[in-house]
FIMIDREN-195729 format. One record per residue: x, y, z of N, C-alpha, C, O in turn. Coordinates in steps of 0.05 Angstrom, whole numbers, plus 5000, padded with zeros to 4 digits. Example, Ala and Ser with C-alpha at 12.3 -4.5 7.8 and 13.67 -1.06 7.14 Angstrom:
526448865156524649105156526449345156528549345169/525749555142527349795143525850015157526850235161/
END
This chain:
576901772601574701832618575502072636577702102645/573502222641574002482662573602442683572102262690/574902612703573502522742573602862740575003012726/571802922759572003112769572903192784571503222804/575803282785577503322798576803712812577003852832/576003722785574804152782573204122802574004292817/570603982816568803962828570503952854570504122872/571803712854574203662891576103982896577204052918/576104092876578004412882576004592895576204672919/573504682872572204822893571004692919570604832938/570404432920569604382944571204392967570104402990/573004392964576004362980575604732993575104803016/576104952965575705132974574205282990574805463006/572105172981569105232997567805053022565405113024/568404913035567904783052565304803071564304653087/564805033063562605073090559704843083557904873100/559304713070558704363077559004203081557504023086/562304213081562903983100564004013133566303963142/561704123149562104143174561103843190559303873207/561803673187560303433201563203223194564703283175/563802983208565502873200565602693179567302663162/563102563184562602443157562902533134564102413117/561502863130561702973104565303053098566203053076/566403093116569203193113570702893098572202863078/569602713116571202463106570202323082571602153070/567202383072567002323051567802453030568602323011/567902773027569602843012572102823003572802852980/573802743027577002723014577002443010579202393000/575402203012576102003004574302062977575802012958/572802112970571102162942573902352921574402322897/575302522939577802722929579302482916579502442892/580402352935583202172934582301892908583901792893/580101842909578201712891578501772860578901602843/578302002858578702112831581602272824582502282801/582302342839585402382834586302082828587502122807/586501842832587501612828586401602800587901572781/583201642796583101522768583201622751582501532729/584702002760584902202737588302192728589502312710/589401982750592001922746593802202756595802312746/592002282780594502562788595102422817593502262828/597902532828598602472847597702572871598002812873/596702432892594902462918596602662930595802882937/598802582931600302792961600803022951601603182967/600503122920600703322911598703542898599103742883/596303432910594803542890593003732918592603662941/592204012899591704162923589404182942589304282964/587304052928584804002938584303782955582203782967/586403542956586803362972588003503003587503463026/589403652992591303783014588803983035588904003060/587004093019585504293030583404153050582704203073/582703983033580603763044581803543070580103383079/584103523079585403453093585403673110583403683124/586703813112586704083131583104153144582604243166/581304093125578304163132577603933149576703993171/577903653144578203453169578603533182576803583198/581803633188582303573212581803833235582203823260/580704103217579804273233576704143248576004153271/575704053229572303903239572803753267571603803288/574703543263576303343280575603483305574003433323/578303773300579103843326575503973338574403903359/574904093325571804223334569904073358568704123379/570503853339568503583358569403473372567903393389/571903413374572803393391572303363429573603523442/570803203441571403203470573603393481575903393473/572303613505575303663520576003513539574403393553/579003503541580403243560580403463584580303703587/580603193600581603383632582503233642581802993642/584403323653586903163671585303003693583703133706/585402853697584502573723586502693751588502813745/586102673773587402763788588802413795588002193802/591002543787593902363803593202193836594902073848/
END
């Protein structure tokens, strides 16, 4: 059986849809999903890696800014 693993590369590459967190996190778990059932290894594979990095840029975006509480 095939996964589309070709589809998780360019999406990985191309990202500019997944600006929302949901979409970021549904992608790399939909990534990590098919790398398992294409039998390739998660921590190695590059579109997992890219799609990880696109998280966690989204992450930081939305992110709240902190401010120090006064002592």
């Amino acid at each position: 059986m095939l996964y589309d693993t070709h589809y998780r590369h360019n999406e990985a590459l191309s990202p500019e849809a997944l600006t929302t967190l949901p979409a970021a996190l549904h992608a790399l778990n939909a990534g990590v999903d098919d790398c398992r059932r294409a039998g390739k290894a998660i921590d190695r594979d590059a579109a997992i890696l890219l799609l990880i990095r696109n998280l966690a840029a989204v992450a930081e975006r939305n992110a709240p800014s902190c401010r120090r509480l006064p002592s």
